[in-house]
PALUM-490268 format. One record per residue (C-alpha): x, y, z; residue in one letter. Coordinates in steps of 0.25 Angstrom, whole numbers, padded with zeros to 4 digits, always signed. Each point is the difference from the previous one (the first is absolute). Example, Ala and Ser with C-alpha at 12.3 -4.5 7.8 and 13.67 -1.06 7.14 Angstrom:
2
+0049-0018+0031A/+0006+0014-0002S/
***
This chain:
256
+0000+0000+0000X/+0006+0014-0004X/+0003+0011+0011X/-0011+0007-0008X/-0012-0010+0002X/+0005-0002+0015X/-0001+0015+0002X/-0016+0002-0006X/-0004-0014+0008X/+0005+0006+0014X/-0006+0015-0004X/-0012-0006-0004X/-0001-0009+0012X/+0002+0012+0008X/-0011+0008-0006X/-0011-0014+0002X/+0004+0003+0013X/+0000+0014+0002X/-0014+0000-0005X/-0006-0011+0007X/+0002+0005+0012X/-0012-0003+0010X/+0000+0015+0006X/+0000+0007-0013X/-0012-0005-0004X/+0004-0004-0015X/-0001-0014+0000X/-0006-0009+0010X/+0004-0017-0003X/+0000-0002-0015X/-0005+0013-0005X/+0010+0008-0011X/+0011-0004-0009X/+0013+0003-0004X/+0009+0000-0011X/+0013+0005-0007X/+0005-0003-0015X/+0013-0010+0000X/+0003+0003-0015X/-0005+0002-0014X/-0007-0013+0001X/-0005-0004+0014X/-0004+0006+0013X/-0002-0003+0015X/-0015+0001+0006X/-0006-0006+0012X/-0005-0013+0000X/-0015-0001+0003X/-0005-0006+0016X/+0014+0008+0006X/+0002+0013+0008X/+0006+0012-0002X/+0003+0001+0014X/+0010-0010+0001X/+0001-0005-0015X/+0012-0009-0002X/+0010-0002-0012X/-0006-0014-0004X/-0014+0008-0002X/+0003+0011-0010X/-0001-0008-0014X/+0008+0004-0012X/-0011+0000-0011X/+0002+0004-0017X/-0008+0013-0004X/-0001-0008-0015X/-0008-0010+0006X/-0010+0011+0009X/-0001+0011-0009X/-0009-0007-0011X/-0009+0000+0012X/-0002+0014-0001X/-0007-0003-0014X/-0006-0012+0001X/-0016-0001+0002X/-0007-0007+0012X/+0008-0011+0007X/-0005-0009+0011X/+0006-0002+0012X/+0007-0014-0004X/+0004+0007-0011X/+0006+0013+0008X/+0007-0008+0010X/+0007-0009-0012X/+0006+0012-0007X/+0005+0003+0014X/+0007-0011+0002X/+0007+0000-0014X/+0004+0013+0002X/+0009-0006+0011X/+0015+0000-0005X/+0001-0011+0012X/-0010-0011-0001X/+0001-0005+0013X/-0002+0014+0007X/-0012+0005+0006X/-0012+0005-0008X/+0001+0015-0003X/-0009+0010+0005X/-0012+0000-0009X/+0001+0016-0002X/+0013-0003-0007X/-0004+0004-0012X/-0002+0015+0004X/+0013-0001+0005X/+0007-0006-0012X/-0007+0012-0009X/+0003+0011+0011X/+0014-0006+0001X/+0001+0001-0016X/-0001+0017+0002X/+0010+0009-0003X/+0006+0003+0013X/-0006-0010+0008X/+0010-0011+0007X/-0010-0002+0014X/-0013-0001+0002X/-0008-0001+0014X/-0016-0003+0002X/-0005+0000+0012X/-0015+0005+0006X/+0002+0010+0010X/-0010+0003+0011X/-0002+0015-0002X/+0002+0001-0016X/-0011-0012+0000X/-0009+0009+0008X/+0000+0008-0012X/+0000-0009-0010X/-0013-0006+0005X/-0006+0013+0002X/-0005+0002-0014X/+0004+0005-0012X/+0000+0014+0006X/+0009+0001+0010X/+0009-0011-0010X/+0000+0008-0009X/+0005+0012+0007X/+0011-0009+0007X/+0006-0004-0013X/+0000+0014-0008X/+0000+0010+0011X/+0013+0003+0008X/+0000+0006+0016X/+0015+0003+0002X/+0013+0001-0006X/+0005-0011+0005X/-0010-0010-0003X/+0002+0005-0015X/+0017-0004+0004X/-0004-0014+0003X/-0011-0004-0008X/-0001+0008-0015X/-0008+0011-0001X/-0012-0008-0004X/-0005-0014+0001X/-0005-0011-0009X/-0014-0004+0007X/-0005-0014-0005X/-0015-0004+0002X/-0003-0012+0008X/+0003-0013-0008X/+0002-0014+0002X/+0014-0003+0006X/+0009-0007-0010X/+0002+0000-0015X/-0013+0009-0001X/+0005+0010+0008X/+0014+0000-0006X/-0008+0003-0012X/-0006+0013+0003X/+0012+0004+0009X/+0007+0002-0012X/-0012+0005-0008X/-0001+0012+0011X/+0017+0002+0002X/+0001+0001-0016X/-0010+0011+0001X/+0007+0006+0011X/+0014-0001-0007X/-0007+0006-0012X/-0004+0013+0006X/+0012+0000+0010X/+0011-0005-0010X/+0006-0007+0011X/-0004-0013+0010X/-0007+0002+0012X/+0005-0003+0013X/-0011-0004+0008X/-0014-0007-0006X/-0014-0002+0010X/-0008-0012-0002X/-0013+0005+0004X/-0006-0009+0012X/+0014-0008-0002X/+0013+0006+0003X/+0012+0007-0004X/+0011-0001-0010X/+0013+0008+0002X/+0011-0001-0011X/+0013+0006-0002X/+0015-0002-0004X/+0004-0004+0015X/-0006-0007+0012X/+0003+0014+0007X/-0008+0007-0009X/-0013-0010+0002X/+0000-0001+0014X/+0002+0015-0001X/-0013+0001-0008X/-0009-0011+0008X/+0006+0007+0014X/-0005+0015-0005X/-0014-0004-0007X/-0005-0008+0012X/+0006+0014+0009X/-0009+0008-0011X/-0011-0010+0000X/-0001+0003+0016X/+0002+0016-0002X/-0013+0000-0012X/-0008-0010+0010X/+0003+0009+0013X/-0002+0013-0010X/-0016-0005-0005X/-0004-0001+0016X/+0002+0016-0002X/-0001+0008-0012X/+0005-0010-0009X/+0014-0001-0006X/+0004+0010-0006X/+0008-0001-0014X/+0013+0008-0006X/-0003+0006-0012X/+0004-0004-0012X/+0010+0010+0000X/+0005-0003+0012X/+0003-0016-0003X/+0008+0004-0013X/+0009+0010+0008X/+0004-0011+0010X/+0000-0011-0009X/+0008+0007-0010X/+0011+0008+0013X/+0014-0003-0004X/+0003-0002+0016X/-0014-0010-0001X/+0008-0007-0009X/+0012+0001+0007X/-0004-0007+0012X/-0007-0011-0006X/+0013-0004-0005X/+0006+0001+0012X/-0011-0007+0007X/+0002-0010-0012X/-0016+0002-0005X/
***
């Protein structure tokens, strides 16, 4: 194993864990996923039934995008037929069965600029998220302050309700290529409406980063609507921080 691999399988074990812990709220026993890219060709995810709170080597699987990407085009499957394309996925045949939302991983992973990505269903961003499309809505596209802008984009992609699995791999790429469209650039953080919550990035710093800050913000907009309601930044007012050389200059130093 190259010094490479053996460096993104300890980050990406530190990150499972870092997320699953029980008094951040994230994860709780088998919720939320993990994965980096290895190379061109495969990546790691976490294998389906484990824990992000104390994930173990032998449970990430080394899967091929070639053989989970077709899914992103193919028409209904069955669950038989789900779980098969799974398992041949698998670059190891004897290791564990991937997580079924592999497939969104392999196509998030596949993004310019995208090496890690982390999904987990955090208590106060789901208070949102199963809220409505209103207050969804106004999570994903408004922004409260400058630092939540630094951590997680200046907007969100927001993806309706779906069936877990290849189905919603589907339509979260249908929703981030719209998103990449009118942004010119990948998001960094996606909402599952009555789901959960995707954070991608080029480091396992900058994912934990975004997970850590959006629940923080889900808290301050969940807080805020027992008063007058949150109150947005102006559009104005996003561009300027989201386009500040210093802004800039700190994410790198905070490696976001």
């Amino acid at each position: 194993m190259s010094d490479s691999i053996r460096e993104k399988i300890t980050a990406v074990l530190k990150l499972s864990h870092d997320l699953g812990r029980e008094e951040r709220g994230l994860a709780m026993l088998g919720e939320g996923n993990t994965s980096c890219r290895l190379d061109a060709e495969t990546f790691l995810v976490k294998a389906s039934g484990t824990s992000l709170a104390n994930l173990e080597e032998n449970q990430l699987v080394r899967c091929r995008f070639e053989a989970l990407l077709p899914l992103l085009a193919a028409a209904a499957m069955t669950d038989e037929e789900v779980a098969q394309a799974l398992l041949a996925s698998r670059v190891d045949p004897t290791a564990p069965k991937p997580s079924v939302e592999a497939v969104f991983h392999a196509y998030l992973l596949s993004l310019p600029g995208i090496e890690v990505v982390g999904h987990t269903h955090p208590i106060a961003v789901n208070q949102i998220l199963c809220a409505g499309d209103g207050p969804s809505r106004r999570f994903a596209e408004e922004r409260r302050f400058p630092d939540e802008i630094v951590c997680c984009g200046a907007k969100s992609v927001l993806v309706p309700y779906v069936d877990p699995g290849t189905v919603l791999a589907q339509r979260i790429r249908e929703e981030t290529e719209r998103f990449v469209q009118a942004e010119n650039r990948p998001p960094r953080v996606i909402l599952l409406q009555n789901h959960g919550f995707i954070a991608c990035g080029a480091t396992t710093g900058s994912v934990l980063a975004a997970t850590l800050m959006a629940e923080k913000t889900a808290r301050i907009f969940v807080g805020a609507a027992m008063m007058n309601g949150p109150t947005a930044l102006t559009p104005q007012n996003v561009a300027r921080i989201d386009t500040r050389p210093d802004e800039h200059y700190r994410q790198r130093m905070l490696k976001l």
